[in-house]
N, C-alpha and C positions, 0 to 999 in steps of 0.2 A: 602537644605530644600526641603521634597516630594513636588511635585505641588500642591498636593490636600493643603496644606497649602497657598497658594496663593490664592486661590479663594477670590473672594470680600466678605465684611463682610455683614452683612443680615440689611437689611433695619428696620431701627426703627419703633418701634408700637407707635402711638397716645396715650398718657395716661394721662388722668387728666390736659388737656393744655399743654403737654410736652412732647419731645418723648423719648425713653425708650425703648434698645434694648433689645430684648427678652433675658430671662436669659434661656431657653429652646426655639428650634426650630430645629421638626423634616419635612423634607423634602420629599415627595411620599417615603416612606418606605412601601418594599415589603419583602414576606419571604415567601420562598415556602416548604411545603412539601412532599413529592412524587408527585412533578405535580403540586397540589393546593397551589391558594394562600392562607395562614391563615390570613397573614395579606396583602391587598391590595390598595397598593396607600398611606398611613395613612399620612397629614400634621396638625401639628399642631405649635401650640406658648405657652409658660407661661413665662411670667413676673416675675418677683424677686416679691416676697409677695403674689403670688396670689396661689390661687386652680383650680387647671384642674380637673374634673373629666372622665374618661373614664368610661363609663356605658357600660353594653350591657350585655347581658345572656351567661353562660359558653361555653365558647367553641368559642369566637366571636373572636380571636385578642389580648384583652387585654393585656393579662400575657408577652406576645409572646411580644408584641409592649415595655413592661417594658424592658423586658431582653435584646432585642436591644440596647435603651440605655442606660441601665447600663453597656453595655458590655460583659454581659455574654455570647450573643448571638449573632450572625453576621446577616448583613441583606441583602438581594439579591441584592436589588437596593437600592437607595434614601440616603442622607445623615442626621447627624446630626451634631446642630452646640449646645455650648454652651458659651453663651455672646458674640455670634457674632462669636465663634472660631470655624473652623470643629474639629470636633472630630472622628468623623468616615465617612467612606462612603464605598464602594466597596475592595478601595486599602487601602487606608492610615487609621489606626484606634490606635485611645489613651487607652491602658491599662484601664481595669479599675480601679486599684487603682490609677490612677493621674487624673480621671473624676471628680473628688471633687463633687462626688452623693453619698446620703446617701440612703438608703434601710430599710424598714419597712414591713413586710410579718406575715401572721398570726401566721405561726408559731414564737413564739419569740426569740427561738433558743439561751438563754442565756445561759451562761456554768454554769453548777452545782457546780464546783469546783473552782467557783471564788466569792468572796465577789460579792458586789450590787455595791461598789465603782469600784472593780475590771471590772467587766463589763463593764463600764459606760468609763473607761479609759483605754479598750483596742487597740484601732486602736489608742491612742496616741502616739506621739513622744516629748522624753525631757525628765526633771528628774522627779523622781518621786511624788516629793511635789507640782510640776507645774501639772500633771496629775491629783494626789490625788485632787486639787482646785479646776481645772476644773470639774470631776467628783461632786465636793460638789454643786458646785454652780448650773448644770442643774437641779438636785437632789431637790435641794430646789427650784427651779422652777416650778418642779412639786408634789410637796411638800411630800418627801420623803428622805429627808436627814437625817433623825434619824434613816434610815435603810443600812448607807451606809457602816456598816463592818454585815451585815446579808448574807445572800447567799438564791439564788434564790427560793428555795423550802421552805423556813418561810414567802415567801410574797404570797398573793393572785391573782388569774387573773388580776385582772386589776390594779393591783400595778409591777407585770412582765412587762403589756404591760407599762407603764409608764418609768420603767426603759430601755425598749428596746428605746423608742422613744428619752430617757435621751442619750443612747449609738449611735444612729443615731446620734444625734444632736452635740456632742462632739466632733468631727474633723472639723465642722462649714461647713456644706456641702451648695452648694450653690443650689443644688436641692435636692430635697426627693421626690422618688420612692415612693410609699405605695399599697402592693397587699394585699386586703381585709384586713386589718390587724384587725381589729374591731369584724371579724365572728363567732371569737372563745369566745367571751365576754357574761357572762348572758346581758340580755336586761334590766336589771334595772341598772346596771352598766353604758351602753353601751354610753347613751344620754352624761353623765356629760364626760366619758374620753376622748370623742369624740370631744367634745367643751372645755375640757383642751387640747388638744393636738394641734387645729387649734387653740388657742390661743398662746401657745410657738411659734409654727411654724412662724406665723403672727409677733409676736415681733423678731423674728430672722431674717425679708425678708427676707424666704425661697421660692424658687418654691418648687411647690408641685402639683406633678402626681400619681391621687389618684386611685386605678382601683376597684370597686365593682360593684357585680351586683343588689345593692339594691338602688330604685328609692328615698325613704327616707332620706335613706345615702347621696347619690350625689345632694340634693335638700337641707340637714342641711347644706351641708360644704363646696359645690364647687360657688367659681366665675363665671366658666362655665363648663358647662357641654357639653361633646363630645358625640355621641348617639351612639355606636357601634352594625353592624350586616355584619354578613357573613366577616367579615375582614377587613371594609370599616366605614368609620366616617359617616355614614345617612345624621346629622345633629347636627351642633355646635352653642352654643352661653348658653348668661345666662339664667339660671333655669326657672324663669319665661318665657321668650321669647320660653325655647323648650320645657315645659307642655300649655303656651296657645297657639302655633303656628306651630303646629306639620306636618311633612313633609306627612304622610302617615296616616293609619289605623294602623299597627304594633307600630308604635311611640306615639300615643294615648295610643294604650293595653298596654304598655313597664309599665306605670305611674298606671295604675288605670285599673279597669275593663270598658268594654264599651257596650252598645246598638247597635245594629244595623238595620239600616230601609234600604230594597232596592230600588230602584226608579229609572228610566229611564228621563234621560231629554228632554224636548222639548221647544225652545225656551227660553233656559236658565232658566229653571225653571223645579225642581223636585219635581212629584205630588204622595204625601203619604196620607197614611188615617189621618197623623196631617197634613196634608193641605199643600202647596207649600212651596220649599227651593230653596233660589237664588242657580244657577252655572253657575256663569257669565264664559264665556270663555268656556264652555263643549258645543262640538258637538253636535247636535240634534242625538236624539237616542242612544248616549252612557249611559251605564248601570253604576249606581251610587251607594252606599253606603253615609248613612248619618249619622254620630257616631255622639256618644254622652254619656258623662260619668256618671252614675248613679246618681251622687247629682244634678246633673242638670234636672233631669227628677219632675217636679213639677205635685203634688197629689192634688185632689180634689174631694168633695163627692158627691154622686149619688143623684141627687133631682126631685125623682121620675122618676126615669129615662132619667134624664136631665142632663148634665155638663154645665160647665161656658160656659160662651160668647165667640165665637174663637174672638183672638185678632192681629194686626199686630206681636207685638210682643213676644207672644207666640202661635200664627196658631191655628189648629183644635182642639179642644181636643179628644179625643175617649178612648174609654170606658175598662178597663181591671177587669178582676176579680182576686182577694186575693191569690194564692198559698199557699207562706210562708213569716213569719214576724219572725224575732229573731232581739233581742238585744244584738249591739258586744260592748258593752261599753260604748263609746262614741257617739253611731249614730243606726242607726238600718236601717236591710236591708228588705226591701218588695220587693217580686218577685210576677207579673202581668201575666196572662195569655190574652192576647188581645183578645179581638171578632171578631176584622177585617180580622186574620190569623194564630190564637193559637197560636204564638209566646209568647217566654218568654222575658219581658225585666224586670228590674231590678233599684229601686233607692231606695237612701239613705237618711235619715232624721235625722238631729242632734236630739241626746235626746231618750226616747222612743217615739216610735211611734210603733203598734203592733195589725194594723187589724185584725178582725176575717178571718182565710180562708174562702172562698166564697165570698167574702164581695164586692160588685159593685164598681168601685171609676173611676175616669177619671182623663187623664195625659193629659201634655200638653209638649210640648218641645220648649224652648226657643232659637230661634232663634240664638241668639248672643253666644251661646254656642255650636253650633256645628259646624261639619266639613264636607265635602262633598269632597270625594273622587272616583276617577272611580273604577268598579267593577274588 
């Protein structure tokens, strides 16, 4: 038996009262190319039923971090285990057809030249009336069994990507890969297959490692979400925890557009034209940034050239004029030209809202919604 199969098995994850060894756990995984790391350090964990998402903008890791363990792709350093077992590391590594990982990719890659059923039961083994079943029964899971002697090219987008995710799922994988696989979907489609598809997944406890670069995306469907830049996980945890808790200023912009006020501290405290920002623990004289995301920036009208009352919990207000007002549907964006330093800052109003340009009004920024980071 290789040594690498010796190694002690991976310490169980806490979950729901109980503990629960990860059905994925990859280990500082590194992968160099010409020199550079693309992927550097990367550890994570998923549990049998849940959603990882790997976020991060093109070019960060992601893909590169899939292909590892699916085996496609070998990794410099760091190991992977799955349900406790290595599977790969440096020396010792498990084929990937005996990985029992299922793959979902944008491309759908279905054969032209095979039924819907055919598809669905090609990586089977055994006779073909035990195949032909299985193939029926995901089929109508995703409710597309009336189409399982049709062939690929009489179904629509998002009936191919149904059946792809039918054809992953039919050798009963105990993880599923998924690299953007949603991207090539119109966007009126995109919401429902996306939440049929975490729903199969979920009644099969599957792991699922999901890689997109859309903030949207990894906030409908993932358990948690992994933050990726430059080759490196920023920051991990669930959706809520990494949009209101965010490690940096890029990890804010990643989610939403942001504001930004600069301000120098002194005595734990940064002084802007909306009035003082705690920063507890910053250095006197360190140069600061104090973000904050556009719906958070609160409007109010000019009365006579007066704004509201500064308050604890929204500070100074001061004073900006009207640029541009459009309505994107659901919300509407107002851009401010400030008086205190012709900056442009930016917020959003459910509903219409659609000042005249020029038009005086005063903002306010809410304390408990921003972020204070060094410059």
């Amino acid at each position: 038996m290789p040594e690498q199969m010796t190694k002690s098995a991976l310490p169980s994850v806490q979950a729901e009262g109980h503990e629960v060894t990860p059905r994925l756990e990859i280990r500082n995984i590194r992968r160099f190319f010409e020199g550079r790391a693309v992927v550097d350090d990367v550890s994570l964990t998923v549990l049998p039923g849940q959603v990882t998402c790997l976020l991060g903008p093109s070019g960060c890791g992601k893909s590169t971090t899939l292909r590892m363990i699916a085996g496609v792709e070998m990794q410099d350093e760091g190991e992977i285990y799955v349900d406790g077992k290595l599977i790969c590391d440096t020396l010792f590594r498990v084929p990937p057809e005996r990985r029992e990982i299922g793959l979902m990719f944008q491309d759908f890659a279905l054969f032209p030249h095979l039924s819907v059923g055919d598809n669905v039961a090609f990586g089977l083994k055994g006779p073909k009336d035990q195949k032909r079943a299985r193939a029926h029964e995901l089929l109508d899971r995703v409710s597309l069994a009336q189409y399982i002697d049709d062939y690929p090219h009489q179904l629509s987008g998002g009936e191919q990507q149904r059946v792809a995710l039918a054809r992953a799922l039919a050798p009963r994988p105990k993880i599923m890969l998924m690299d953007e696989p949603f991207s090539g979907l119109d966007n009126r489609l995109r919401d429902g297959i996306r939440d049929e598809t975490l729903s199969v997944l979920k009644e099969e406890d599957t792991a699922v490692l999901l890689v997109t670069h859309e903030p949207e995306e990894a906030m409908r469907m993932a358990d948690e979400i992994a933050l990726m830049r430059d080759g490196r996980i920023v920051q991990q945890g669930a959706p809520y925890n990494v949009y209101t808790r965010p490690v940096d200023k890029a990890a804010v912009a990643f989610f939403s557009d942001v504001n930004t006020l600069p301000a120098q501290v002194n005595g734990a405290l940064a002084e802007t034209p909306f009035g003082q920002f705690l920063a507890p623990g910053v250095p006197d004289g360190t140069d600061v940034e104090i973000v904050f995301r556009p719906q958070h920036l609160r409007i109010d009208f000019d009365r006579n050239g007066r704004g509201p009352e500064a308050t604890a919990r929204d500070g100074v207000p001061a004073r900006g004029i009207v640029q541009r007002a459009r309505f994107l549907g659901n919300e509407s964006l107002v851009e401010f030209r400030m008086d205190f330093d012709g900056s442009i800052l930016k917020a959003t109003v459910p509903n219409v809202f659609l000042p005249a340009e020029g038009r005086a009004m005063w903002l306010t920024v809410p304390r408990d919604r921003c972020f204070v980071f060094p410059r």
